[in-house]
NUBA-360787 format. One record per residue (C-alpha): residue in three letters; z, x, y; residue number from 1. Coordinates in steps of 0.1 Angstrom, whole numbers. Last residue first. Layout:
koldren/zz/xx/yy/seza
ALA/Z/X/Y/NUM
...
END
This chain:
koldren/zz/xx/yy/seza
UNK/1634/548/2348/486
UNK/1653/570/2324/485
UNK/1653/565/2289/484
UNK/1679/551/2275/483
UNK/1700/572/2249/482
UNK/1722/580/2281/481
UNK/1729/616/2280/480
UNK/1754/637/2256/479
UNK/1728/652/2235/478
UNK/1711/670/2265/477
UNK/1747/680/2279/476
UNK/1751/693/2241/475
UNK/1715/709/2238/474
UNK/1726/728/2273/473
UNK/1759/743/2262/472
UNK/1773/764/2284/471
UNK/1774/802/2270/470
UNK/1809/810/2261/469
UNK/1802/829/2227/468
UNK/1811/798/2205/467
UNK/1793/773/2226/466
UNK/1804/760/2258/465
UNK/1807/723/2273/464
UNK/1812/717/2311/463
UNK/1845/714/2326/462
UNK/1862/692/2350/461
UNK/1829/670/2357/460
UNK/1808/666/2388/459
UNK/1779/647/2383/458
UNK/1747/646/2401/457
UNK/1715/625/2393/456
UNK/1678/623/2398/455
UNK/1684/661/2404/454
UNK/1660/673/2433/453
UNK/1630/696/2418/452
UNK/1602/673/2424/451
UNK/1614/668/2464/450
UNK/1611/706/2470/449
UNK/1641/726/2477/448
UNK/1664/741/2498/447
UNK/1675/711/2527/446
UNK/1677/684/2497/445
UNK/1697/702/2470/444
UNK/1722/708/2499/443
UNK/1721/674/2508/442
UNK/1723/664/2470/441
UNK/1755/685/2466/440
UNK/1770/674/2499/439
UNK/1765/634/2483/438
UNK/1780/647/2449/437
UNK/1810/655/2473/436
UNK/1829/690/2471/435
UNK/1866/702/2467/434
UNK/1887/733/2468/433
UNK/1913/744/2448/432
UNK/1904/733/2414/431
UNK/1871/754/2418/430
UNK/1839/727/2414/429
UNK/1822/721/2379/428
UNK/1790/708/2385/427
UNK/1763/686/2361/426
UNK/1729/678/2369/425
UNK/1701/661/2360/424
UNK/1664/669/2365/423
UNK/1633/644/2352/422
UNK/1614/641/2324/421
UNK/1584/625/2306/420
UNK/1574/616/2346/419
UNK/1568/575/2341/418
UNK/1596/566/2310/417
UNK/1618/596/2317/416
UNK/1637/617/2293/415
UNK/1665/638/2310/414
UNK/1665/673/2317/413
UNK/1690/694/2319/412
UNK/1704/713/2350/411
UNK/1742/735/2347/410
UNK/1763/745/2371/409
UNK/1798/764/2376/408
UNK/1822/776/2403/407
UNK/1811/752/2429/406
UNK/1835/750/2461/405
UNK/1811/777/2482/404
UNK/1789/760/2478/403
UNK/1756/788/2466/402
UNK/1760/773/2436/401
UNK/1742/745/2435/400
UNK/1710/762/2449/399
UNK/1715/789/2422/398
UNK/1715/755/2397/397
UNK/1681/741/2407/396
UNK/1665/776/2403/395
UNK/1680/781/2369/394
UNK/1668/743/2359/393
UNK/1630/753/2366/392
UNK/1612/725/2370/391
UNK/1569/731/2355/390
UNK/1550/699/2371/389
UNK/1530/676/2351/388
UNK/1548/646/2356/387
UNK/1577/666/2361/386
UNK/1583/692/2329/385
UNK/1616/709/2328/384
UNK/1617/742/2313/383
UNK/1648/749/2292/382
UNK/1625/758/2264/381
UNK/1607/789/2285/380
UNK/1646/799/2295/379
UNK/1646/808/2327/378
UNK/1638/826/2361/377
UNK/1652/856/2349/376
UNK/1648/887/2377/375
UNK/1643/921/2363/374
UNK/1642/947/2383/373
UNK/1613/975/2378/372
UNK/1607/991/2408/371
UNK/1583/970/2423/370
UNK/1598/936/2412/369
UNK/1599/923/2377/368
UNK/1594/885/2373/367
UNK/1611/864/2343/366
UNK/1608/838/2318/365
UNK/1626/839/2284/364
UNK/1615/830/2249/363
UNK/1622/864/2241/362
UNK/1587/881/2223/361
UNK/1602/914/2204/360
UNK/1571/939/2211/359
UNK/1550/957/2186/358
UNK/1519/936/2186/357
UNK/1539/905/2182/356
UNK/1578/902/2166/355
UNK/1592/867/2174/354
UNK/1563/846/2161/353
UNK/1561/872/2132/352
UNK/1601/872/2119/351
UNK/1598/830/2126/350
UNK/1575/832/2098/349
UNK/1589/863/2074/348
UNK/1626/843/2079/347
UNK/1647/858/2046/346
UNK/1672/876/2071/345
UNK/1649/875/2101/344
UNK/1637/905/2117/343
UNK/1640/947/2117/342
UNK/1655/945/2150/341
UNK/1649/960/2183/340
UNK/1668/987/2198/339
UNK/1645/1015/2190/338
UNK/1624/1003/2215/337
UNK/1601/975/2230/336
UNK/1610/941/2249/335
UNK/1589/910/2262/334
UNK/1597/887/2290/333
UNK/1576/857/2290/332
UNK/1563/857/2329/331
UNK/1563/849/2363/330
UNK/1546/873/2389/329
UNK/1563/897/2412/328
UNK/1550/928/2390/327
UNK/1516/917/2378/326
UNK/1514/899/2344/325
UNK/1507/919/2309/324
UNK/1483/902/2283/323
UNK/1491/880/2255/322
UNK/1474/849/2265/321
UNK/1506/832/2277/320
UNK/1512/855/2303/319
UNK/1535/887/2296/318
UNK/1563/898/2313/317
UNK/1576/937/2306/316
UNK/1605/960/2290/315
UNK/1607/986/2277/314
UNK/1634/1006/2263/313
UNK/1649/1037/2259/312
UNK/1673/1041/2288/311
UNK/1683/1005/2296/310
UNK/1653/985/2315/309
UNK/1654/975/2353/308
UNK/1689/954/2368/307
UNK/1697/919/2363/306
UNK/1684/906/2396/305
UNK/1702/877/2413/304
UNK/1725/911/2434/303
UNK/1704/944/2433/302
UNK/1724/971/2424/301
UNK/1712/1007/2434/300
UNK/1731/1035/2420/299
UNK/1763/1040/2402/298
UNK/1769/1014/2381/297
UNK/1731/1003/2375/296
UNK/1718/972/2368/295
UNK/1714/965/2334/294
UNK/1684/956/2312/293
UNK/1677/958/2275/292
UNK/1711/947/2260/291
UNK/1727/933/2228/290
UNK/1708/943/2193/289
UNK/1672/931/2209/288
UNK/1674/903/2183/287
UNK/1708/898/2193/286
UNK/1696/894/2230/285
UNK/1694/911/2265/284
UNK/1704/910/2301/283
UNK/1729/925/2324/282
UNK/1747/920/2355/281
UNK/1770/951/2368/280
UNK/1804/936/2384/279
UNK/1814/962/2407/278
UNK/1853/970/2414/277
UNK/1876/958/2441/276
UNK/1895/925/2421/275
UNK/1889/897/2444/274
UNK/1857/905/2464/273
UNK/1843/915/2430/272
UNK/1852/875/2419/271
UNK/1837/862/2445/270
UNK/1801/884/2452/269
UNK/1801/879/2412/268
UNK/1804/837/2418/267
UNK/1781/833/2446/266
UNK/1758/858/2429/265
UNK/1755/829/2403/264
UNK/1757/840/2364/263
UNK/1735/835/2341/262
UNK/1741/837/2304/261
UNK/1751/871/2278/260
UNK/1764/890/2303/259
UNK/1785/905/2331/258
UNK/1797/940/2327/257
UNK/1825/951/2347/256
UNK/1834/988/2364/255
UNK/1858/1010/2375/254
UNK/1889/989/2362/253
UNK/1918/1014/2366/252
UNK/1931/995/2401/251
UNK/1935/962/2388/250
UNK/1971/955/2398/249
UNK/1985/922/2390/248
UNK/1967/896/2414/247
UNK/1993/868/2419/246
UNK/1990/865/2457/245
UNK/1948/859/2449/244
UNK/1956/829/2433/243
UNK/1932/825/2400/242
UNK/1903/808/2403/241
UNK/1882/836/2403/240
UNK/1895/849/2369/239
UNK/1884/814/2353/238
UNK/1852/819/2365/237
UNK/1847/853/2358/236
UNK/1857/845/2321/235
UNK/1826/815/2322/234
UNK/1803/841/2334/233
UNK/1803/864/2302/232
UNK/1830/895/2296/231
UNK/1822/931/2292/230
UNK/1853/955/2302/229
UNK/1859/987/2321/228
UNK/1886/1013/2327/227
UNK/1914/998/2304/226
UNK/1950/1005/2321/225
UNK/1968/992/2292/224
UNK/1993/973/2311/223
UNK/1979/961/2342/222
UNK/1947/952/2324/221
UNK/1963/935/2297/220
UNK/1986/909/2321/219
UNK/1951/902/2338/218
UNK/1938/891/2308/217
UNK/1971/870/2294/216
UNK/1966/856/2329/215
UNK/1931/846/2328/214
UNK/1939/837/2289/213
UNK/1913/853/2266/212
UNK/1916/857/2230/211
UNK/1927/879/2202/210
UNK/1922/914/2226/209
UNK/1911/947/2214/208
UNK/1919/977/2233/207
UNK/1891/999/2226/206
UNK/1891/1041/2234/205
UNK/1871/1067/2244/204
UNK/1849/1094/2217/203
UNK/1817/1084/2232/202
UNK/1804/1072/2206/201
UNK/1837/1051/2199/200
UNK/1830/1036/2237/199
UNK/1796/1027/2228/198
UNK/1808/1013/2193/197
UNK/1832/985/2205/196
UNK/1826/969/2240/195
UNK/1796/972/2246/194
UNK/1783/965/2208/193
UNK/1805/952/2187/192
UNK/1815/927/2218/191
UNK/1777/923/2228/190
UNK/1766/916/2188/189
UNK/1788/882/2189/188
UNK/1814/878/2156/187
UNK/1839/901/2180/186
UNK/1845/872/2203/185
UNK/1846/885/2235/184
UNK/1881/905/2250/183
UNK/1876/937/2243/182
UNK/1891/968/2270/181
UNK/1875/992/2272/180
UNK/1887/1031/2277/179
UNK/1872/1052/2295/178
UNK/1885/1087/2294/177
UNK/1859/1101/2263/176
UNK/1827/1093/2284/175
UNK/1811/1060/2291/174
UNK/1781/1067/2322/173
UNK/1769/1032/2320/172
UNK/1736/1038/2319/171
UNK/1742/1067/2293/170
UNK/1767/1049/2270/169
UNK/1745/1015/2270/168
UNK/1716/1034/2254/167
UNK/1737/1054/2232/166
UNK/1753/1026/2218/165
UNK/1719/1008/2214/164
UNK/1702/1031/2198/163
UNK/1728/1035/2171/162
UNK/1728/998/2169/161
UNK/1695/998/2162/160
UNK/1695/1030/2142/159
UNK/1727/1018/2120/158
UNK/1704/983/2108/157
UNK/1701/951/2126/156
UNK/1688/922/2105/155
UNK/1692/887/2129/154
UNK/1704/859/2101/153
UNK/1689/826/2119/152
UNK/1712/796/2123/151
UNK/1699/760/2111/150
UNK/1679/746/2140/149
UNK/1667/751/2177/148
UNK/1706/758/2194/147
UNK/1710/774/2158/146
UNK/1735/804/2178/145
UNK/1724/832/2162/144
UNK/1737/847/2132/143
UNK/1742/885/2136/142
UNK/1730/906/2103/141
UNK/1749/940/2106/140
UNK/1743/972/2092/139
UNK/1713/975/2074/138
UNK/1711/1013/2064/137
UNK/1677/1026/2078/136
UNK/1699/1051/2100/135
UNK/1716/1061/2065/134
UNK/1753/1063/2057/133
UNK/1759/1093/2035/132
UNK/1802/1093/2039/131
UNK/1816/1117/2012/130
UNK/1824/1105/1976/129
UNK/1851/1075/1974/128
UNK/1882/1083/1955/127
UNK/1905/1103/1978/126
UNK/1933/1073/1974/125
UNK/1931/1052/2006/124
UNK/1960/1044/2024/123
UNK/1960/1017/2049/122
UNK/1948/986/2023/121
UNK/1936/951/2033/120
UNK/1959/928/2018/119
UNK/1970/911/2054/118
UNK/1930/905/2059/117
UNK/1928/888/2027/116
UNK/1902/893/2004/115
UNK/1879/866/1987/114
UNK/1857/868/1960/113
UNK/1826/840/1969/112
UNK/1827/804/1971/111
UNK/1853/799/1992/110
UNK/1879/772/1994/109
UNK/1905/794/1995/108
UNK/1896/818/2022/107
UNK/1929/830/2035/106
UNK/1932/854/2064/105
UNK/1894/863/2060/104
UNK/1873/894/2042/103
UNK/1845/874/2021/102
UNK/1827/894/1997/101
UNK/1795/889/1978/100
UNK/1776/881/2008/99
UNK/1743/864/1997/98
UNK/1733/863/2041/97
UNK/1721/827/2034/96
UNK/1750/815/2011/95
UNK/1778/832/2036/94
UNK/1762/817/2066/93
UNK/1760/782/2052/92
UNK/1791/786/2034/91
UNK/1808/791/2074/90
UNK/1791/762/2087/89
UNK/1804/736/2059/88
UNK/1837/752/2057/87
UNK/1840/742/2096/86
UNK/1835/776/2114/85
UNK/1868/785/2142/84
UNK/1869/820/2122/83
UNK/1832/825/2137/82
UNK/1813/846/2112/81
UNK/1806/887/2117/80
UNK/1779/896/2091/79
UNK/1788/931/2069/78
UNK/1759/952/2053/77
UNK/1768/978/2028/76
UNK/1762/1017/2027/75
UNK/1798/1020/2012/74
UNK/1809/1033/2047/73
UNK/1791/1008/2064/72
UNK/1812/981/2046/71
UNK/1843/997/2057/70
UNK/1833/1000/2090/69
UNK/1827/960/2092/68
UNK/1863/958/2076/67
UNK/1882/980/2098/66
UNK/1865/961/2129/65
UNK/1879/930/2117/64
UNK/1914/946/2105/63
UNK/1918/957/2143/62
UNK/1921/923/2154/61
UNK/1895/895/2170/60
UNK/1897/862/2152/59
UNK/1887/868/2117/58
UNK/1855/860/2092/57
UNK/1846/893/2077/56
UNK/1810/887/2054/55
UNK/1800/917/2035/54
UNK/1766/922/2022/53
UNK/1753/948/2001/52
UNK/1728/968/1998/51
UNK/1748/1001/1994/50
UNK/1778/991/1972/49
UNK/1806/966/1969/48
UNK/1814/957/1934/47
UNK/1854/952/1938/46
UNK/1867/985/1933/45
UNK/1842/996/1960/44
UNK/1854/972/1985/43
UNK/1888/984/1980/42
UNK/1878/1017/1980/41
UNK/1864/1007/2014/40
UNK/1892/992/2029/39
UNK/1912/1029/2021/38
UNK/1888/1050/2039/37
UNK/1883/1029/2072/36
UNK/1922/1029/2071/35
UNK/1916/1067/2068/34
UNK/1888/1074/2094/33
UNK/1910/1048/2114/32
UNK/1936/1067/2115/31
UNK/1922/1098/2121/30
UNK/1906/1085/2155/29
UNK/1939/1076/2163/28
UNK/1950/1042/2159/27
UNK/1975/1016/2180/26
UNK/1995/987/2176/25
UNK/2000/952/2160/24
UNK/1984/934/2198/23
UNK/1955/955/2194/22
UNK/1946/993/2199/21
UNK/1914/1014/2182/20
UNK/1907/1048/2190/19
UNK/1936/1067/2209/18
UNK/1932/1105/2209/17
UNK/1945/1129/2174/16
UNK/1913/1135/2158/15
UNK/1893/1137/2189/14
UNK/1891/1178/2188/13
UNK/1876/1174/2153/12
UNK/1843/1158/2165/11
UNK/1837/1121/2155/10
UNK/1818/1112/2125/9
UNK/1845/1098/2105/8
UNK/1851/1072/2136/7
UNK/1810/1060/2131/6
UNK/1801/1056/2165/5
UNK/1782/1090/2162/4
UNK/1758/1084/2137/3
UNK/1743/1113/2129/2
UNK/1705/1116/2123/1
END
């Protein structure tokens, strides 16, 4: 098996195209091959070998991605870690994974050999024998967000990913002119992912952004022409905000991915009306190494849906009992295919209640229509329970965002001393237009059911996101009145 988003794997005739670009410059195909080269004779000289773990903790620049194929090189393993970690959060990773490395820009109060990203050499020396990287290779171990606990080490080795680039290449029809641009945290397994390896595979090109800015974004699209992008709900936000007589020109973009959390079809029919090109939704997680569902580019789209299964997979709801429910009815969403990872780093428990009978168990809820759409309905954990009654917060929030001054929502519930708990909610309007708590709860009131209305409403300026942009539930949760409702 060859692994084609490896740069050394690529054909000859893509030697001399664009490959990797950042804010520093730009790299052929054959410059990375090298760079990737040089990094890992560095590695080497200091211990690295297959089996290994190397952990990179940068903000997103070309030395990242240098450093992650350097490990693969060697046969190693590299985890991505936030560069905005406390040193309490980062050791924790770096203990757990046993990295023996850390790649960073300083690193001085770590506990393993430290290199700096600045140091990293360009020029390697022709001492490293020739590239045997193995699909059974553990590439990447992807901590997940700890919303439940300490973080989990998700094992994901060169098939998944392999899998997975090709997967994403077909449905999304990449070919050697498009040309993404990267803008999500490269620690997160959608930006290596989407935005990294499928467009390698397919012998295109990444322009890697440090951080996003809507117009710093905007600014990058007008100048490096990029032909697609993934970015999560939060970015579309922002870009919908912005005045429509400042637009740069857009024109290259043929396509967007939206991911990693919901997203209201309020806010893509908004933001597509904007900028002229289709916003695809998509749904999957680390342990599924990115994506399992998409709806098509080219094809049909079906708006609140987020598309049927990526080439490869499958994907089903299952009832509680462990057998399969009937298209339109609710469901844990379960996945199968090559995509799926090996398990836990160190986790054999959690590995089998996430692994059962062959298919990766999500935690999710959805429907699938007749031809294979997936609809989420919710997180299983986010489920509200009224007196008895099963509360959706997803369904309370598309009902919020269907105002047309409401840009973001999110539902929690609140402890409650007769029902055990009860809906709250918190909105983020557009800072253009405005919107009343009161037209909020009118709304709430004409489209749904009397044990679903939000005990409260409150508007806020912004609502609280974790490291890959996702709004974050357990801190609204945290942030409520210690009282219990009454």
């Amino acid at each position: 098996m060859t692994i084609r988003y490896l740069p050394w794997n690529a054909p000859a005739e893509a030697a001399d195209r664009p490959c990797l670009r950042d804010e520093s410059g730009a790299l052929t195909y054959a410059d990375v091959a090298r760079r990737v080269d040089a990094v890992a004779e560095q590695f080497a000289a200091r211990g690295i070998g297959r089996g290994d773990v190397v952990a990179v903790m940068l903000p997103n620049r070309i030395e990242l991605l240098l450093a992650l194929m350097g490990a693969w090189r060697l046969g190693a393993a590299a985890t991505p870690i936030n560069p905005v970690f406390t040193p309490n959060e980062a050791g924790y990773q770096i203990a757990d994974s046993r990295a023996a490395l850390l790649v960073t820009t300083d690193g001085t109060d770590a506990d393993v050999p430290v290199l700096r990203a600045d140091d990293l050499a360009t020029t390697p020396s022709g001492t490293l024998p020739a590239p045997t990287v193995r699909p059974d290779d553990l590439a990447l171990l992807i901590y997940t967000s700890g919303s439940t606990g300490r973080p989990k080490g998700v094992m994901l080795d060169h098939a998944n990913l392999e899998a997975m680039a090709s997967s994403i290449g077909t449905s999304m029809r990449i070919t050697a002119a498009d040309h993404c641009l990267l803008v999500l945290p490269l620690f997160h397994v959608n930006a290596i992912c989407v935005s990294c390896l499928a467009p390698i595979q397919a012998g295109g090109q990444v322009t890697v952004l440090a951080r996003f800015s809507p117009t710093g974004f905007l600014d990058a699209i007008a100048t490096h022409r990029p032909t697609y992008f993934s970015a999560v709900p939060t970015i579309y936000a922002r870009l919908a905000e912005q005045p429509a007589e400042t637009l740069p020109d857009v024109s290259s973009v043929r396509f967007a991915v939206c991911g990693a959390a919901p997203v209201s079809k309020e806010l893509l029919h908004r933001t597509e009306s904007m900028f002229g090109f289709p916003i695809i939704e998509g749904y999957g997680l680390t342990e599924g190494t990115c994506a399992s569902t998409v709806n098509p580019v080219d094809g049909v789209r079906k708006p609140g849906t987020v598309g049927p299964a990526l080439p490869g997979q499958q994907v089903a709801t299952m009832a509680a009992d462990g057998s399969f429910t009937a298209t339109g009815e609710a469901g844990e969403i379960v996945i199968q295919g090559p995509n799926v990872m090996r398990g836990y780093l160190n986790r054999p428990e959690a590995t089998a209640e996430s692994l059962v009978g062959g298919w990766l168990h999500t935690g999710d809820v959805g429907v699938l229509d007749e031809d294979g759409y997936l609809t989420i309905v919710d997180r299983i954990k986010d489920m509200i329970i009224r007196g008895g009654e099963n509360v959706y917060p997803k369904e309370i929030e598309s009902v919020l965002g269907r105002h047309p001054a409401v840009v973001e929502a999110a539902v929690v519930g609140a402890a409650h001393e007769v029902y055990g708990e009860v809906p709250v909610a918190y909105v983020v309007a557009y800072p253009d237009l405005s919107v009343t708590a009161d037209e909020l709860m009118q709304l709430c009131r004409t489209n749904l059911t009397k044990i679903k209305l939000p005990v409260a409403l409150h508007i806020v300026p912004e609502l609280p996101k974790n490291a890959v942009g996702k709004i974050d539930k357990p801190a609204l949760r945290a942030a409520l009145t210690a009282t219990p409702s009454r």
